[in-house]
C-alpha positions as CSV (number, residue, x, y, z in Angstrom):
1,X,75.1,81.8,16.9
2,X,78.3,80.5,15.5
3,X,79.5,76.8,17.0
4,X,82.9,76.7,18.8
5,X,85.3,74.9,16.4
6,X,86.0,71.0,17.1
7,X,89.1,70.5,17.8
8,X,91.7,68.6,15.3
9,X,91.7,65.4,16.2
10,X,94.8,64.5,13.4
11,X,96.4,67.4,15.9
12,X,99.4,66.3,18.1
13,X,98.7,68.8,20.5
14,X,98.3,66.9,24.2
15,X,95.0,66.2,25.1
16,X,95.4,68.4,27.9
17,X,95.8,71.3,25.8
18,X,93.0,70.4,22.8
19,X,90.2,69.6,26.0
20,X,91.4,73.5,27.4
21,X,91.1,74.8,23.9
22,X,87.4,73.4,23.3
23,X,86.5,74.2,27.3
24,X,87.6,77.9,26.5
25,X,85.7,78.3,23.4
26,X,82.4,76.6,24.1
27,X,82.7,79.7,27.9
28,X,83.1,82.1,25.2
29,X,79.9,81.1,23.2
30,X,77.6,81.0,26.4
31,X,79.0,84.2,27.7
32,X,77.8,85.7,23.9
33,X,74.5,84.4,24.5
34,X,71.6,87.1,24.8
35,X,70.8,88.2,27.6
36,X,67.1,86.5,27.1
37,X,68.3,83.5,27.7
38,X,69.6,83.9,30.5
39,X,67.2,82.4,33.9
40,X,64.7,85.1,34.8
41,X,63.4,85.0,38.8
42,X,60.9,82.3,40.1
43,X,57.5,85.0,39.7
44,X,56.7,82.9,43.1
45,X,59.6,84.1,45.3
46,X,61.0,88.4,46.2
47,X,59.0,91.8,46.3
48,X,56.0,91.2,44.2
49,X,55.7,87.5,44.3
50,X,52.5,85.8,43.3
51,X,51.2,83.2,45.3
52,X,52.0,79.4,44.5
53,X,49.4,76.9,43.2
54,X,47.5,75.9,46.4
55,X,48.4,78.7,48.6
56,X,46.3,80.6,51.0
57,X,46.1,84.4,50.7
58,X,46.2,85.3,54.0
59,X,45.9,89.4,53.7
60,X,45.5,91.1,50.2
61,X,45.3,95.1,51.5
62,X,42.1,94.6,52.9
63,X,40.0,95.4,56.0
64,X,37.8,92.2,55.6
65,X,40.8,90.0,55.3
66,X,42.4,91.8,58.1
67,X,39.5,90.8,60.8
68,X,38.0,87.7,58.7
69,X,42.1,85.9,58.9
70,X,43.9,87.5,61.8
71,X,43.3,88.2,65.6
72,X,45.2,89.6,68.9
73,X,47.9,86.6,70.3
74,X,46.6,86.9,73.8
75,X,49.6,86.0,75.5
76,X,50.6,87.1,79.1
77,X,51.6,90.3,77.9
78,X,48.9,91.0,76.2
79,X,47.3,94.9,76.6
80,X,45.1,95.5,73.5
81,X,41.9,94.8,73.0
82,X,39.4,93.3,69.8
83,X,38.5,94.5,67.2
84,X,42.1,94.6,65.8
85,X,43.5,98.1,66.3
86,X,46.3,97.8,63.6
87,X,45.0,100.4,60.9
88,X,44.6,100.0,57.1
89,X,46.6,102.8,55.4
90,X,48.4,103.5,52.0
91,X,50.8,102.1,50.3
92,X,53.0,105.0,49.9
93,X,55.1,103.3,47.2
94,X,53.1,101.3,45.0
95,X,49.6,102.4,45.8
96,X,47.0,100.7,47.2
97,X,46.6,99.7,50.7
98,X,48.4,97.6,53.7
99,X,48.6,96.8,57.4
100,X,50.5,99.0,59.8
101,X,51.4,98.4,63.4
102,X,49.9,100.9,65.1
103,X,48.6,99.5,67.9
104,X,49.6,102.1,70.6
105,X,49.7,99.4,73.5
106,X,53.1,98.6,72.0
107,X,54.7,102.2,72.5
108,X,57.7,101.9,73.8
109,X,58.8,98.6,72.4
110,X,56.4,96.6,74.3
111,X,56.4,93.2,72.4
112,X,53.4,90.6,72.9
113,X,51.0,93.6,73.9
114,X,49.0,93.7,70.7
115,X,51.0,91.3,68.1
116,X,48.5,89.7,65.4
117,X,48.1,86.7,64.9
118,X,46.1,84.3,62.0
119,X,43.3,82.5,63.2
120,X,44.4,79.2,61.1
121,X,46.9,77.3,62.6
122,X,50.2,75.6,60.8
123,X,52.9,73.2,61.0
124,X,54.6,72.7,58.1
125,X,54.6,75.6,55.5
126,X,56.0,78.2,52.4
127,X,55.3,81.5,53.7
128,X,55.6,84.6,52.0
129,X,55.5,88.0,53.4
130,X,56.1,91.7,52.1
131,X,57.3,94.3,54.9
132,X,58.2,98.2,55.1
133,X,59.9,99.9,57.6
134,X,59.2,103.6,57.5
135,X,61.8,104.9,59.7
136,X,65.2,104.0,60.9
137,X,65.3,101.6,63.4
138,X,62.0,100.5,62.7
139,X,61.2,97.2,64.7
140,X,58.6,94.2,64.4
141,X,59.4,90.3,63.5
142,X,57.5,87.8,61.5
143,X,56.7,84.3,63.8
144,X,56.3,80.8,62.4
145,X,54.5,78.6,64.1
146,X,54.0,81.7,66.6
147,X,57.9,80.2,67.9
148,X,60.0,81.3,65.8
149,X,60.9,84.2,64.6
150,X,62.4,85.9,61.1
151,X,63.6,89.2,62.7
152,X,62.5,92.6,61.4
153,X,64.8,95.2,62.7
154,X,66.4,98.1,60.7
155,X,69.8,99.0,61.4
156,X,70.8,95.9,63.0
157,X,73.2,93.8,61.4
158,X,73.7,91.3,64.5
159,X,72.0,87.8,64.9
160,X,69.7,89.8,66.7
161,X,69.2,92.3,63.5
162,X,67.3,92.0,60.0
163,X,66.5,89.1,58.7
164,X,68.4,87.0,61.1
165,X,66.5,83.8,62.4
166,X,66.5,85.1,65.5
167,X,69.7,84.9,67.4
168,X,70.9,81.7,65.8
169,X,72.1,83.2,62.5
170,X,73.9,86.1,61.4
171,X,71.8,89.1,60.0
172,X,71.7,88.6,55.8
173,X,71.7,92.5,55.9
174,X,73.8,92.6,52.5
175,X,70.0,91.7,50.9
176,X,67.9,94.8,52.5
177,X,66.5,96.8,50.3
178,X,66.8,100.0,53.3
179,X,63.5,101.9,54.8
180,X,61.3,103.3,53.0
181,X,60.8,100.6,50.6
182,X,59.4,97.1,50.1
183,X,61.6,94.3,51.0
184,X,60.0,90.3,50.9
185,X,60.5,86.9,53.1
186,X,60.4,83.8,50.9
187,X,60.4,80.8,54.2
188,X,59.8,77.0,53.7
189,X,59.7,75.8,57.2
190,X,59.1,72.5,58.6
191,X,57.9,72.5,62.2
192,X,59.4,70.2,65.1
193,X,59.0,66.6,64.9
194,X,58.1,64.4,68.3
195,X,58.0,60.5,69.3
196,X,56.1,59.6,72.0
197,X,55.6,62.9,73.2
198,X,59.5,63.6,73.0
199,X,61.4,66.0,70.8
200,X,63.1,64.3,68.0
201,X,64.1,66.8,65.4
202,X,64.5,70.4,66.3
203,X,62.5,72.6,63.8
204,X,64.0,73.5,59.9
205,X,63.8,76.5,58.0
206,X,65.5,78.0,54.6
207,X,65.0,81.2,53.6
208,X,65.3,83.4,50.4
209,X,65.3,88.0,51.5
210,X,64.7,90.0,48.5
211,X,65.2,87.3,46.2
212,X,68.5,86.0,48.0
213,X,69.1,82.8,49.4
214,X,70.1,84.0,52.9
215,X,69.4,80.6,55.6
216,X,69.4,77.2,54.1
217,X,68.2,74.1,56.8
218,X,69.0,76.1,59.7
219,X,68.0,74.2,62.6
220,X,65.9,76.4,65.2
221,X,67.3,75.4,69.0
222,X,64.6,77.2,70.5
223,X,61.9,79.9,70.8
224,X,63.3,82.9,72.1
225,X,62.3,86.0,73.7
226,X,60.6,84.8,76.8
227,X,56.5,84.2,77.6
228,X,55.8,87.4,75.6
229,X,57.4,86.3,72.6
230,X,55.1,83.3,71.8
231,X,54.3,79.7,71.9
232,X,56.7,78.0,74.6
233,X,58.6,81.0,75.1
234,X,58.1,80.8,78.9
235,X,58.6,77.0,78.7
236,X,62.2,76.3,79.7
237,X,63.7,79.0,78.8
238,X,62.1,78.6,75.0
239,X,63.6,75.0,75.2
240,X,60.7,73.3,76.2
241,X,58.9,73.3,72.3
242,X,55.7,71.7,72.5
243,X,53.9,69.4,69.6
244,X,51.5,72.0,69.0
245,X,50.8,73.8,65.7
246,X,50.7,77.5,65.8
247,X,49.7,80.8,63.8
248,X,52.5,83.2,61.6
249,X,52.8,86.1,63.8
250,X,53.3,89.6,62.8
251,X,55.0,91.8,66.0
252,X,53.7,95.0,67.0
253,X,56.6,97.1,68.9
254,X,54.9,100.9,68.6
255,X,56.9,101.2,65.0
256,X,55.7,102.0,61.6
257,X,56.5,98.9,59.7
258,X,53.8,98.4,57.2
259,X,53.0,94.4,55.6
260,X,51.3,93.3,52.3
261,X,50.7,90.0,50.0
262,X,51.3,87.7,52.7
263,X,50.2,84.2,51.9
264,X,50.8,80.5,52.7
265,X,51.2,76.6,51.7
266,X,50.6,74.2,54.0
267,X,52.9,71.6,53.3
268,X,53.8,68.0,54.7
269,X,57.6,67.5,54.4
270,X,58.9,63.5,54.9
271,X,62.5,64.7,55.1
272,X,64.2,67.6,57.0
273,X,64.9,69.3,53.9
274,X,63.2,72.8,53.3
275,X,65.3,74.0,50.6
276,X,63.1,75.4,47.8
């Protein structure tokens, strides 16, 4: 690739001018780049994503992994009953097979009746998790800590829809990939901190949807949904977060929404900073 000429130094042009020549030559050399060099996605992060040195595969398509790593959230709401009802079907898409919620006891919308939850318990955390929703209006949510929740909700492009952190940000619908096909939550989260028994920093999250940065250090005010929805959900209002570690939560709301390649990295962050 040809160098951008230096600029004449015996010239009298202002410096102004000779600095905007140069600038303007070296954009045009780096736009004629090929298109190699150019930064290709982090393989760790989007639809597809391989899981990061140290993480935890939490479901990989299969039935074993399904009842060795996840169980029933037996909340107040709670209707189902063990073993886990949620069936192993096909990918229609890629092959292969993944989770669906089809619990029945959640007909009609019917959160916290038969939600799943992972037996191992986490604070701090990189989660990743791979979801398709069949139909429109498709509805389920993905929980951190078993508190908070990512919202899965097709259609909705409110705080309350797709991909929102749960009524606190707006919906990043721009990023959905649509029903019928794969779409993927990229989180680092960093759970609450306490003193003394007291709340001292609110939780942290950032999160990357499809490949897009979508939430960066948004702080969670509180758990939402009421007792049905999870950890502390009936305490105060959701206001009343506890020190307590809890499970990622996948919602069961009598929709077919379908999840694959989820897996996780416990992680132990100092500073309330989860950007990747």
């Amino acid at each position: 690739m040809a160098q951008p000429p230096l600029p004449d130094m015996n010239s009298r042009k202002p410096l102004a001018a000779v600095a905007a020549a140069a600038a303007a030559a070296l954009a045009v050399s780096i736009a004629a780049l090929p298109a190699a060099r150019a930064a290709s996605p982090s393989p760790h992060i989007g639809v597809g994503a391989k899981p990061e040195k140290g993480a935890q595969v939490l479901f990989n398509g299969s039935k074993e992994m399904l009842h060795s790593k996840w169980t029933y959230w037996k909340g107040p709401g709670f209707k189902s009953s063990l073993p886990v009802k949620w069936p192993i079907v096909d990918d229609p898409v890629d092959g292969g097979t993944v989770m669906m919620t089809d619990d029945r006891a959640g007909d009609g919308g019917k959160f916290g009746t038969s939600d799943l939850v992972t037996l191992q318990e986490f604070r701090d955390c990189r989660v990743h998790v791979e979801f398709r929703v069949a139909k429109p209006n498709g509805n389920s949510g993905v929980y951190l800590q078993n508190r908070y929740e990512i919202q899965v909700l097709d259609g909705d492009k409110t705080p309350h829809g797709m991909a929102a952190v749960i009524n606190e940000t707006p919906s990043p619908y721009h990023a959905y990939n649509g029903t019928g096909k794969w779409n993927a939550y990229d989180i680092t989260f960093r759970a609450a901190r306490f003193k003394d028994g007291k709340l001292v920093e609110k939780p942290l999250v950032s999160v990357y949807f499809n490949g897009q940065l979508v939430h960066t250090n948004v702080t969670i005010q509180q758990v939402w949904g009421g007792p049905n929805s999870g950890i502390d959900g009936g305490n105060d209002g959701g206001k009343g977060i506890t020190d307590t570690p809890g499970g990622l939560k996948l919602q069961n709301e009598g929709h077919d929404v379908r999840y694959r390649n989820i897996w996780i990295r416990e992680l132990n962050l100092k500073k309330p900073d989860t950007r990747f």
